[in-house]
C-alpha positions in Angstrom: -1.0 -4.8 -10.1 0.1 -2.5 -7.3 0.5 0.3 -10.1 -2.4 -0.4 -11.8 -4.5 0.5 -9.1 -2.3 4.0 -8.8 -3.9 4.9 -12.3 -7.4 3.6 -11.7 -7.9 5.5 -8.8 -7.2 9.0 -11.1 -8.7 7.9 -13.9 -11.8 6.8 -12.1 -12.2 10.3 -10.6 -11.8 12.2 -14.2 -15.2 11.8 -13.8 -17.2 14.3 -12.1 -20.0 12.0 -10.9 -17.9 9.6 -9.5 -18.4 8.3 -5.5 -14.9 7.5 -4.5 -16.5 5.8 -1.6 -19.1 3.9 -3.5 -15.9 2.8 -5.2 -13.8 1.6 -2.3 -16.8 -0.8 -1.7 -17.1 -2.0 -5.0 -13.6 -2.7 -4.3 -13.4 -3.9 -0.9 -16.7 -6.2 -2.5 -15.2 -8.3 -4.8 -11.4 -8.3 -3.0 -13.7 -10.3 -0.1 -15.1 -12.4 -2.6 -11.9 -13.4 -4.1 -10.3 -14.5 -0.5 -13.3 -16.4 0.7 -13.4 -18.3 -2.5 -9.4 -19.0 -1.9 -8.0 -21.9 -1.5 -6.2 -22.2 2.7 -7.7 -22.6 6.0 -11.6 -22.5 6.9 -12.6 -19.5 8.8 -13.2 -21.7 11.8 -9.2 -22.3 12.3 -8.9 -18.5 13.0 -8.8 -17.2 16.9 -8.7 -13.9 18.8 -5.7 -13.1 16.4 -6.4 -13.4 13.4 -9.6 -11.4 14.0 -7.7 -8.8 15.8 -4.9 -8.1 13.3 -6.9 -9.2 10.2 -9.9 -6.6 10.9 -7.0 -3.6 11.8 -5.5 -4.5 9.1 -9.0 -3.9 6.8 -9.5 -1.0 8.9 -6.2 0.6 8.2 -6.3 -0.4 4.6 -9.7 1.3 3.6 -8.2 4.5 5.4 -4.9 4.3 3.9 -7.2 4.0 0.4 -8.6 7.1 0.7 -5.4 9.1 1.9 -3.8 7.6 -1.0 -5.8 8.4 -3.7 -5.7 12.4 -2.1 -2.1 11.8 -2.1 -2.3 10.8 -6.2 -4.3 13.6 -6.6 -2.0 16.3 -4.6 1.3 14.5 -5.2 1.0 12.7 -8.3 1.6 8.4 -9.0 5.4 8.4 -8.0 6.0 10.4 -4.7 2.4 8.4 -3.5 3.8 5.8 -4.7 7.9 6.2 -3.2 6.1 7.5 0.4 4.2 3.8 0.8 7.4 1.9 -0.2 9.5 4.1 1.9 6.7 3.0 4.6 8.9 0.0 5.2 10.8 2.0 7.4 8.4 1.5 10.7 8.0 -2.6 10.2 12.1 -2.1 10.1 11.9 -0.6 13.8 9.7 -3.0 15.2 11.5 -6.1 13.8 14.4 -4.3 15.8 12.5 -3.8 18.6 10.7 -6.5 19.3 12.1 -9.3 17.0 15.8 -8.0 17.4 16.6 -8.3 14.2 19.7 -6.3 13.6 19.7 -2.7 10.9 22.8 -2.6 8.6 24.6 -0.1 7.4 23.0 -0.5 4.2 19.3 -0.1 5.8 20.6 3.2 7.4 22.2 4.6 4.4 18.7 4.0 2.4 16.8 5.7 4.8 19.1 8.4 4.6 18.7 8.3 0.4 15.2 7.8 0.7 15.2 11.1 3.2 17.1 13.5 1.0 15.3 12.6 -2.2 12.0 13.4 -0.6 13.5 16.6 0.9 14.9 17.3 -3.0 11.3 16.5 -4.4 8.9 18.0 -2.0 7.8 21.9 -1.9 8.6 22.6 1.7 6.6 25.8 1.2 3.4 23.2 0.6 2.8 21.8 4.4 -0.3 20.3 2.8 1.4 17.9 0.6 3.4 16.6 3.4 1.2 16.2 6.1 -0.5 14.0 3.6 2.3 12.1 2.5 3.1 11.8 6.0 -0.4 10.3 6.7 -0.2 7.7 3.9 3.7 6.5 5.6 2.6 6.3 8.4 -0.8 4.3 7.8 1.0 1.8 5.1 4.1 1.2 7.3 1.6 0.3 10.7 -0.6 -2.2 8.2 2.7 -3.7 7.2 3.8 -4.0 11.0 0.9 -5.8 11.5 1.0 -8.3 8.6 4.8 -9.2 9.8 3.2 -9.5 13.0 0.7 -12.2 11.7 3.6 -13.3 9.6 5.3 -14.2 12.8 2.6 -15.6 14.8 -0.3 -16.2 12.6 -2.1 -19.1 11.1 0.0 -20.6 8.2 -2.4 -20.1 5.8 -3.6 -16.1 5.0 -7.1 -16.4 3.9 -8.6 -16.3 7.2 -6.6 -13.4 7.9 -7.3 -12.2 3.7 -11.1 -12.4 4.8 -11.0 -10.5 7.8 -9.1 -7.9 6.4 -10.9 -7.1 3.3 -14.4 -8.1 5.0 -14.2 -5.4 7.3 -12.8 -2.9 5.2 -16.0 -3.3 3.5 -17.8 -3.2 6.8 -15.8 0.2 7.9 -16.6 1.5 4.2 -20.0 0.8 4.3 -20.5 2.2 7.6 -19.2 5.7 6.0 -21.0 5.4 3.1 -24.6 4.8 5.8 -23.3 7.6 8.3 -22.7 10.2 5.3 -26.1 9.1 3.8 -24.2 8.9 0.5 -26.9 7.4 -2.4 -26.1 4.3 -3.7 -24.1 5.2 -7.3 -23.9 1.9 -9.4 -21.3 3.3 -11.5 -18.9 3.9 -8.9 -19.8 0.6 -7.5 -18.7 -1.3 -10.9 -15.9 0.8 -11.2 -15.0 -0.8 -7.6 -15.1 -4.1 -8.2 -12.8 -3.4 -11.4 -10.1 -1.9 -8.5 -10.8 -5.0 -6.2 -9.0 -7.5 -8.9 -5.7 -5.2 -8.8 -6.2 -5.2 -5.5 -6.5 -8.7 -4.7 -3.7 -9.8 -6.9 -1.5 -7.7 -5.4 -1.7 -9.0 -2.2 -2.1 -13.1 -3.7 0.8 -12.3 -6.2 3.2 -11.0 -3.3 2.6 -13.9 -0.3 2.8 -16.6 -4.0 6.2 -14.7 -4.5 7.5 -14.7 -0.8 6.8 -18.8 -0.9 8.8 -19.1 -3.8 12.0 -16.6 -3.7 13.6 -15.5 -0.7 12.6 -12.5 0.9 15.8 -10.7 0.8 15.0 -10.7 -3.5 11.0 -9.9 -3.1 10.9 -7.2 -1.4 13.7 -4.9 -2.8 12.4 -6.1 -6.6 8.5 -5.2 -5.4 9.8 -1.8 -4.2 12.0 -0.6 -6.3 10.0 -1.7 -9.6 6.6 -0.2 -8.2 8.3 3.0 -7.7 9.9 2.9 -11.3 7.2 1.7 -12.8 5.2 4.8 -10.6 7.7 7.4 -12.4 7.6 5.5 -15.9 3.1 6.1 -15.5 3.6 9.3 -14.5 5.3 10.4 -17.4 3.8 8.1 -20.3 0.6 7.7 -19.0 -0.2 11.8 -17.0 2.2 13.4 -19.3 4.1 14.4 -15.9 7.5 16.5 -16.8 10.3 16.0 -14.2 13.7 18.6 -14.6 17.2 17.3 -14.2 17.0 17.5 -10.3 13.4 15.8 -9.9 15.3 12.9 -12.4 18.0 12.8 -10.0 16.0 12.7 -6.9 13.7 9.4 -7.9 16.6 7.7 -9.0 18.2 8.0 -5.3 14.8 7.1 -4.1 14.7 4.3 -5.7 18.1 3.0 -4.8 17.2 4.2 -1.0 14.1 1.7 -1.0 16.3 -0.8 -2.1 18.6 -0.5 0.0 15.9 -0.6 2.9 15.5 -4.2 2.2 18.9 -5.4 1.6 19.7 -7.8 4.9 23.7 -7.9 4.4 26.1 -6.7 7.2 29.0 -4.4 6.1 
């Protein structure tokens, strides 16, 4: 799901006509739909908190949406893809900051992978590119510090929190879309709501995941297979070519990112 919405989002914009706003609220639509129709909590159970984190969340979400789909245009599927998972980096420091969970050796020496494979793939020459990639990291790895954070000390059930975050992402959007008098474009608005199940799942599909395997196995799987399966679309799908060092980077990327999430002292 989470690389199926890396393809929409180009595919959508092949067309000419298309409002990518229009189709973040399409999106950010039906995604609200699906949580408030969700099994969990009523809305009434949530306090200050949940409407706090939940609505920064949707906040940081619709903005992270739209640096990512530059980033898929600029950077193409995988390196958007590798920067977000590589994100997990900054929930990392705070859970050793303010949690005190400990960093192992095997957490540094990803970062370190993750570091030089970007440094191998990038064009240092192209500050563009990385001050965009840059963007997306940090707005993906501050959502997922704030989702722990809920994790920690929210509500057991996440469809308040769901509601509040994709409700007012769509709130945010729509406030764009009025301030940037953008007409109303239905197509772009279908087109949305075709995003918002990808969308949607993703996030369901993960928190089902995280109640039934440990976290130690979800989290490297997700990463590492969403950045494969990033490279594997690249090439089959956007007929990307990668050379022998390009090759070489992703693969240490992708054991980096694993290795980001593996919670074993040595």
């Amino acid at each position: 799901m989470s690389v199926a919405i890396a393809n929409l989002l180009p595919y959508f914009k092949k067309d000419k006509k298309i409002k990518i706003l229009h189709v973040f609220l399409g999106n950010y639509f039906l995604a609200s739909i699906f949580s408030f129709i969700d099994k969990g909590s009523p809305l009434a159970e949530a306090g200050n908190f949940e409407i706090f984190t939940g609505s920064l969340t949707g906040i940081l979400f619709f903005a992270t949406f739209l640096i990512y789909q530059h980033n898929i245009s600029k950077n193409g599927v995988s390196l958007s893809v590798g920067a977000m998972r590589f994100s997990v980096v900054i929930p990392i420091i705070m859970a050793l900051l303010i949690f005190g969970e400990p960093v192992f050796l095997l957490n540094v020496i990803g970062i370190i992978l993750v570091l030089l494979a970007f440094t191998f793939l990038m064009d240092t020459k192209s500050f563009h590119s990385i001050f965009w990639l840059g963007l997306l990291f940090l707005g993906t790895g501050i959502a997922d510090s704030i989702m722990k954070l809920y994790e920690q000390y929210g509500l057991e059930s996440t469809r308040p929190f769901m509601i509040y975050i994709f409700g007012s992402a769509m709130i945010f959007n729509l406030l764009v879309v009025l301030i940037k008098k953008t007409p109303f474009h239905l197509k772009s608005f279908c087109f949305g709501m075709i995003l918002g199940i990808p969308n949607r799942l993703t996030t369901k599909y993960f928190l089902d995941a995280l109640q039934e395997i440990p976290a130690s196995v979800v989290y490297p799987m997700f990463a590492a297979s969403v950045v494969v399966l990033g490279i594997l679309s690249d090439v089959l799908i956007w007929k990307k070519r990668f050379n022998a060092k390009q090759w070489i980077a992703l693969t240490i990327m992708v054991v980096g990112i694993a290795l980001l999430y593996i919670r074993i002292g040595i």
